[in-house]
C-alpha angles and dihedrals in degrees: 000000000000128000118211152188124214110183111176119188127177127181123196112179133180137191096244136008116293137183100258109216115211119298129223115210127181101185097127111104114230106247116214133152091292095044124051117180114220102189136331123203119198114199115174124177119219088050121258151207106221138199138191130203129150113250119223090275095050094252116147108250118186125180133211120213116192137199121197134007128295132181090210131043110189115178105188126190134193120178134172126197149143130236124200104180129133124237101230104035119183111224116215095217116192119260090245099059106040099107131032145290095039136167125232121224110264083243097062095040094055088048092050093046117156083011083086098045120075118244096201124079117244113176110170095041091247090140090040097058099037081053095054093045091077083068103112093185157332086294114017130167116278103210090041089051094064100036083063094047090052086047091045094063093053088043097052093032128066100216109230121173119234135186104200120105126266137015139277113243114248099256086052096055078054107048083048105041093224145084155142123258084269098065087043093066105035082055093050093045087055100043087056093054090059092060095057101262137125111250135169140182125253131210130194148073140335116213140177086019114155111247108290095020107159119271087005081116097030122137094324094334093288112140140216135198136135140254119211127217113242128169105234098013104052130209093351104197126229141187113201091174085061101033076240130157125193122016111259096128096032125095111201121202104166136014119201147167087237130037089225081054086071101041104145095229128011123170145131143235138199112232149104116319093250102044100101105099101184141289123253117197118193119186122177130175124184132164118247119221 
């Protein structure tokens, strides 16, 4: 078991006061038998009035309401947790789903819904038929299957960090041959989906990663990676920036369709059109003794 500290700053400025709109913030990690939250402290300068409410997913959604102007926004959070997860989990995946292709239950392809449906054009089928070259056969491993497919996007992509906001679409990340961790995820999602299975997009935080580990200094030191949909065996969780599979050194803190649907804080203001300054993000996790 592994004690940890999340601390997540983040630092708008501009050049002169502004009306500040409501402010949606995920920065609550999702507890679960593997995950357990010991305490998670919100400070937020101007002050705030704050709310919280689940989104459809079950992600923790609180929102900050403002009155006033203010030059600064800082949104500062501190949680402490522990996670308890192995490194290399077996996964007891249904009979029926052990090779594929498989078909899902109706009732678990209604509940899954537009996790099986891509959300990213692809007009020609590149991404169809790049997806589809990782069958190996008329009956092919599933597991393995997808273990090929998460390997395939760090074999066919250089990984680059980048700071600026949203994702390349899949065909794009193809057409350039680069991309975040972001735009790893969101392509294997995609990929997957291709295939015929639920997927969805995970947020959150990399910990105990060796120096230069992939997406360890992306975009503030958030992470994303994806979680596929399996009878028997559940959301089974992997990293394609890391070639990674299973969570046990991933701290997930929303699930989403859509990888805008997980940005950390979103909000708005009402000023000139040049106010905005520029955002810092700061991330650090550290394990406690």
């Amino acid at each position: 078991m592994t004690m940890l500290q999340i601390r997540h700053k983040t630092t708008y400025r501009y050049r002169q006061p502004v009306s500040l709109g409501p402010h949606r913030l995920m920065l609550r990690p999702r507890e679960s038998r593997e995950l357990r939250l010991i305490s998670s402290a919100l400070k937020i300068e101007p002050q705030a009035t704050v709310t919280f409410a689940h989104d459809v997913f079950g992600n923790s959604i609180a929102t900050a309401h403002f009155n006033g102007v203010a030059d600064t926004l800082t949104i500062d959070c501190v949680t402490q947790l522990t996670l308890d997860a192995v490194a290399w989990p077996i996964f007891d995946v249904a009979a029926s789903a052990i090779f594929y292709p498989f078909h899902y239950a109706e009732d678990e392809r209604t509940d899954l819904g537009a996790l099986m449906f891509q959300q990213y054009a692809d007009p020609t089928g590149r991404l169809r038929d790049w997806a589809w070259a990782f069958v190996r056969g008329a009956q092919t491993d599933t597991l393995a299957l997808l273990k090929d497919l998460s390997v395939g996007v760090s074999a066919w992509i250089n990984y680059q960090s980048r700071e600026d906001e949203g994702v390349q679409s899949p065909v794009q990340t193809l057409d350039r041959g680069w991309g975040s961790c972001r735009d790893f995820a969101v392509l294997f999602v995609e990929a997957a989906r291709c295939l015929g299975f639920g997927a969805r997009i995970v947020s959150g935080y990399l910990h105990g990663a060796e120096p230069g580990t992939n997406g360890s200094a992306d975009a503030g030191s958030t992470h994303a990676w994806a979680e596929i949909y399996v009878p028997g065996a559940g959301w089974i969780t992997f990293d394609p920036t890391n070639r990674s599979f299973g969570g046990f050194n991933l701290i997930p803190v929303a699930v989403a369709r859509d990888i805008r649907q997980a940005m950390p804080v979103a909000g708005s203001f009402v000023g000139a059109s040049d106010a905005f300054i520029g955002m810092a993000v700061q991330v650090e996790v550290a394990a406690l003794a």
